[in-house]
C-alpha positions in Angstrom: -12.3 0.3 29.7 -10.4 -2.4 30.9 -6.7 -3.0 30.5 -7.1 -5.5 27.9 -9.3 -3.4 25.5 -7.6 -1.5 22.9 -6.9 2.5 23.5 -7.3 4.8 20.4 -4.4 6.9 19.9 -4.6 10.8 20.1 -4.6 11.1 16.5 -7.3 9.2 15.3 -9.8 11.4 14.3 -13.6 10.7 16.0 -15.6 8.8 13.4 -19.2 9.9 12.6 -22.8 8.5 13.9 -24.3 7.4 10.9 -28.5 7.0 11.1 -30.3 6.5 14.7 -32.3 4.1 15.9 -3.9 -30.8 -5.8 -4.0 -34.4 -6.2 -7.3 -36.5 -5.4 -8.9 -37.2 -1.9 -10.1 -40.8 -0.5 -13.9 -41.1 -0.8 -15.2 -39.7 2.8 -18.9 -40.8 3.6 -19.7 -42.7 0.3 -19.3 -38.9 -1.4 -16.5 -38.1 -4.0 -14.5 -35.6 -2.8 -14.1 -32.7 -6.1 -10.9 -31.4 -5.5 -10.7 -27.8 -8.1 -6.8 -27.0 -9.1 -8.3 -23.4 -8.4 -6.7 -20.1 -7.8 -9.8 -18.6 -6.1 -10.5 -21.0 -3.5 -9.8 -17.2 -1.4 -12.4 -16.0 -3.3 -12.5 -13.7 -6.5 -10.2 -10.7 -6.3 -13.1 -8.0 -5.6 -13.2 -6.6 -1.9 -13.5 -9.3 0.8 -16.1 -8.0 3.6 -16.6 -10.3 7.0 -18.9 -10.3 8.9 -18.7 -10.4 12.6 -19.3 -10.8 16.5 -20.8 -12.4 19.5 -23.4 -15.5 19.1 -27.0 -13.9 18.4 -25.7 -10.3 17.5 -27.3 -10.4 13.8 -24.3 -11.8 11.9 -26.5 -14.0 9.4 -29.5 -11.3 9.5 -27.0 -8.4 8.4 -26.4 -11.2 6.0 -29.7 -12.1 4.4 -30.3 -8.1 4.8 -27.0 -7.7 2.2 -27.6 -10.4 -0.4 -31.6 -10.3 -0.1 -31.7 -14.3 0.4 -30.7 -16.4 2.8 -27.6 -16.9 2.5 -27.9 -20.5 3.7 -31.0 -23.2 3.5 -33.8 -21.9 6.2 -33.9 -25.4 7.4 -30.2 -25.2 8.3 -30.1 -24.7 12.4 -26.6 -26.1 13.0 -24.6 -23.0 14.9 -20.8 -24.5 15.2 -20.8 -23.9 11.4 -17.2 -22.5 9.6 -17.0 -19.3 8.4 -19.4 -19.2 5.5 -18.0 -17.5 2.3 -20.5 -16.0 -0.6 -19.7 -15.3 -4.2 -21.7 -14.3 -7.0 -22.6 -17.3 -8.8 -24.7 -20.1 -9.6 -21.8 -23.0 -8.9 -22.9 -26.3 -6.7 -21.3 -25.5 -2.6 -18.5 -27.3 -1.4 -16.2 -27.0 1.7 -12.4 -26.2 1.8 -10.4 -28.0 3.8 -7.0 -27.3 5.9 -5.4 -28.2 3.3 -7.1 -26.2 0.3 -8.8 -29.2 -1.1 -12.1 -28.6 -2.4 -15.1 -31.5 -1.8 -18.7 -30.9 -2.7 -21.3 -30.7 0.4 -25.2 -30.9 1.1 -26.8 -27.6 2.2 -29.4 -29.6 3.9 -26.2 -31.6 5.8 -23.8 -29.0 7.2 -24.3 -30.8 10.4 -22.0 -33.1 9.1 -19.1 -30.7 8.2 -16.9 -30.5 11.2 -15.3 -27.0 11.9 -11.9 -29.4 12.7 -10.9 -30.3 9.3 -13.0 -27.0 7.4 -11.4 -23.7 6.5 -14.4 -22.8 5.0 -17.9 -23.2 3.0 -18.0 -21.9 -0.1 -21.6 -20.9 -1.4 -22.9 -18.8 -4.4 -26.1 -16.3 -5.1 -27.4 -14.6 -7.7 -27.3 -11.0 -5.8 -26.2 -7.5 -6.8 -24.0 -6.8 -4.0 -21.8 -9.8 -5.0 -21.2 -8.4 -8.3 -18.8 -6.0 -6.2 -17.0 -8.1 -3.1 -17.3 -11.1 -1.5 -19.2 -11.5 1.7 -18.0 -14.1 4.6 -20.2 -14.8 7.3 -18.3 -16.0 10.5 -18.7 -17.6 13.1 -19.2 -16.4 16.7 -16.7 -15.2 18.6 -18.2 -15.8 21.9 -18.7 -20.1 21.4 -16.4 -21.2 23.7 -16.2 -24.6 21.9 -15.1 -23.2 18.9 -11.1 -22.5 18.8 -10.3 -18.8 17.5 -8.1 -20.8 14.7 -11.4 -21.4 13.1 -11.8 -17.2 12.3 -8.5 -16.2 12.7 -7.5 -18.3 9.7 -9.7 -16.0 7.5 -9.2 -12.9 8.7 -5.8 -12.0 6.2 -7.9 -12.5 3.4 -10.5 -9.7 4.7 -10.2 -6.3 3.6 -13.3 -4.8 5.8 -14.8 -6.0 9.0 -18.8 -5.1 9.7 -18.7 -6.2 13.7 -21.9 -6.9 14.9 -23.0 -5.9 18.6 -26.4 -6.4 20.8 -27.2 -2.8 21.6 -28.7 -3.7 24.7 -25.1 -5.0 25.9 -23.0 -3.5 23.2 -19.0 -3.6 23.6 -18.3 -6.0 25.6 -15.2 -6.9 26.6 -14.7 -9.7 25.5 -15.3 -8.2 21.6 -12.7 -5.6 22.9 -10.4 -8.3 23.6 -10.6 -10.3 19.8 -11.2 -6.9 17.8 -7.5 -6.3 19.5 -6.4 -9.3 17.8 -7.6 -8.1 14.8 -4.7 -6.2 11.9 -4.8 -2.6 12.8 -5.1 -1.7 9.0 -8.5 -2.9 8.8 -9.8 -0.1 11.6 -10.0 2.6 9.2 -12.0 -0.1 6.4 -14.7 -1.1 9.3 -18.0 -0.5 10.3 -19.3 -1.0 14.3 -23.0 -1.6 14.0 -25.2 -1.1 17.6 -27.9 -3.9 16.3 -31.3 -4.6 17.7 -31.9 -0.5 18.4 -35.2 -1.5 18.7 -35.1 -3.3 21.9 -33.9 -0.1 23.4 -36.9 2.1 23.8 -36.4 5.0 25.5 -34.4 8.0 23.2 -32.8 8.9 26.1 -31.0 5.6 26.6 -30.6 5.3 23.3 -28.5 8.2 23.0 -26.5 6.9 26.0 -25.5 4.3 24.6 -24.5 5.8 21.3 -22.4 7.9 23.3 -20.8 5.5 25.4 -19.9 3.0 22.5 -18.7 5.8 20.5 -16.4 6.9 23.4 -15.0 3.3 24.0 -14.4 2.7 20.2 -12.8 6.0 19.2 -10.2 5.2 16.4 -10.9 1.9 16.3 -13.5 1.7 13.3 -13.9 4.0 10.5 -18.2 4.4 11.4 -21.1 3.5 14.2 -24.2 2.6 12.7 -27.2 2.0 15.3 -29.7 -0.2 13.2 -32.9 -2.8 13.9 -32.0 -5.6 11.2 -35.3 -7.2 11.5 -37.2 -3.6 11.0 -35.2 -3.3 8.0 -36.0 -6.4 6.3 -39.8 -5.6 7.3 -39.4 -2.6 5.5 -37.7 -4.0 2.5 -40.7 -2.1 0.2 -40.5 0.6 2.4 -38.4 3.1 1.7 -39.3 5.4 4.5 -38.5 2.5 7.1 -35.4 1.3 5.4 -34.3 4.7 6.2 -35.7 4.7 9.6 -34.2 1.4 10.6 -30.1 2.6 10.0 -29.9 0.2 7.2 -30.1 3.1 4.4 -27.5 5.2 5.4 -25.1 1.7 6.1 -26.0 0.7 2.4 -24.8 3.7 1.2 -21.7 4.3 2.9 -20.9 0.6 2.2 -21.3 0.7 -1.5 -18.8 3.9 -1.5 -16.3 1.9 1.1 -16.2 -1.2 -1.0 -15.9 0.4 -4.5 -12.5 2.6 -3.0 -11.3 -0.9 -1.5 -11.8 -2.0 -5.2 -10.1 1.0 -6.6 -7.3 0.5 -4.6 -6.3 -3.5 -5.1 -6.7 -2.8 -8.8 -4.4 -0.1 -8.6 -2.1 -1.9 -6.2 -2.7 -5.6 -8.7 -1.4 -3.0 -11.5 1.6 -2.0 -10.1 2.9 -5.5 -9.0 2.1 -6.5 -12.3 4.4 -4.4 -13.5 6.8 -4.7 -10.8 7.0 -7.9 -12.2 7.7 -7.6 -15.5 11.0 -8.1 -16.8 13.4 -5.1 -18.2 14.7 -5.4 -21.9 18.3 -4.6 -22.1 18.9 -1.7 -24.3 22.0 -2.0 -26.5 24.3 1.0 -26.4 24.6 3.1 -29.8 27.5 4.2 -30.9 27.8 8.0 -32.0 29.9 9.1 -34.7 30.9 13.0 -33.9 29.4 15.6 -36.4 32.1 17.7 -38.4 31.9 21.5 -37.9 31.3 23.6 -40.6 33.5 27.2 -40.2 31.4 29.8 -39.4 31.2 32.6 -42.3 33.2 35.9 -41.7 35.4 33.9 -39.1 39.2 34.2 -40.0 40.7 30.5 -40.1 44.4 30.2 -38.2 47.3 30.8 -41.1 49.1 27.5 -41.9 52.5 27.3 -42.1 54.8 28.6 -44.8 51.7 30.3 -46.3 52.3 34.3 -46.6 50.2 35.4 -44.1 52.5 32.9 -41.2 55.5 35.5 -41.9 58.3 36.2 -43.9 59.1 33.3 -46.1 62.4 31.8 -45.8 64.6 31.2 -48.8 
């Protein structure tokens, strides 16, 4: 490892090998901007999950694999696109800008949104998985004509990371270098996922490479999944292959990671809440002393003058 990777400390455990193989805009473009006085422009308050990596490493086919659609028109081959955010839904797409304006968009145009100006695109699909967190597809790390403000920007709203990396070059340094970058609290919420297995065809080098990733990331994500993407969505009738591809045992482990992320923002949402809540004043009550009733059998003190005080004085 090289000096600008990150080192695992010496107590984070060895994770496991899972599987083998506002106010209104000007007009822009003869378009009406729709600008949405919206709290959930940052999406809907379930678990945020980003995708990704390098250029080509299987961002948008982990994707498609996810939501079982493409997340995006198939005619769509623009690749210096935003970071693409997916929400269950049926609601028209629109972009959000720098500023957190809202303006609608063309699917079939998103050569025309500029990454300059664009926080983000905002799509919706009908699919199961987005009944439980949001998905963000972003862009790739490795486009040297893309500034890192164009990720980085997203990246406090994330709650789990699935990195993406070409098994047959897997880890390189310059990943090592931006997963650095990266908040340290999302390590133990993220998943490192050795993709296209299948171009690696020898078991012996698989296992090499399994091992060497494994060493190099220690403590710095919470599992390794080696998986072939495109076997998988062959095999999307197949149980057997499903299985056999990696993507079964990351499906599973991702449903149980996002619904304790879940548990723990609405547990977290709750206690703000009632952080927040004002406390009533309570009025003091006055209390009036209780008499004491003499206790039976006990002799009460003689009172002056009576016989039992003495001899009485003439």
């Amino acid at each position: 490892m090289t000096d600008d990777q990150v080192t695992p400390t010496d107590e984070a455990p060895e994770f496991r090998v899972i599987g083998d193989p506002g106010p209104d805009a000007e007009p822009q473009d003869q378009v009406e901007e729709q600008v949405h006085a919206s709290a959930t422009q940052y999406g809907t308050g379930r678990p945020v999950v980003c995708l990704m990596g390098e250029f080509s490493a299987g961002k948008s086919t982990l994707s498609n694999l996810l939501i079982n659609t493409s997340s995006l028109p198939v005619n769509v081959t623009a690749t210096q696109l935003p970071p693409v955010w997916m929400s269950k839904g049926d609601e028209t797409p629109y972009r959000v800008d720098l500023d957190g304006r809202e303006h609608e968009i063309d699917l079939d145009r998103l050569e025309d949104v500029s990454v300059h100006d664009t926080s983000h695109i905002r799509v919706f699909h009908d699919a199961e998985l987005l009944d439980k967190c949001d998905l963000v597809d972003m862009p790739g790390i490795s486009d040297p004509n893309m500034d890192a403000d164009v990720w980085q920007r997203i990246i406090p709203h994330a709650d789990a990371v699935l990195w993406c990396t070409h098994a047959t070059q897997a880890w390189r340094q310059s990943e090592a270098a931006v997963w650095s970058m990266l908040p340290k609290e999302l390590y133990p919420h993220s998943y490192l996922l050795l993709t296209r297995m299948d171009k690696i065809l020898s078991d012996r080098d698989r296992v090499r490479v399994i091992k060497r990733v494994a060493k190099e990331t220690n403590g710095l994500f919470k599992d390794l999944f080696p998986i072939s993407l495109t076997q998988a969505l062959a095999s999307a009738n197949d149980p057997e292959g499903f299985e056999a591809s990696g993507a079964g045992p990351l499906t599973s482990e991702l449903d149980a990671l996002i619904e304790s992320i879940a548990e723990y923002k609405e547990a977290t949402a709750a206690a703000e809440e009632e952080a927040r809540r004002p406390v009533e004043p309570v009025a003091p009550t006055r209390i009036r002393p209780k008499k004491l009733a003499a206790r039976e059998g006990v002799r009460t003190r003689p009172q002056p003058g009576s016989l039992e005080a003495g001899t009485l004085r003439l």
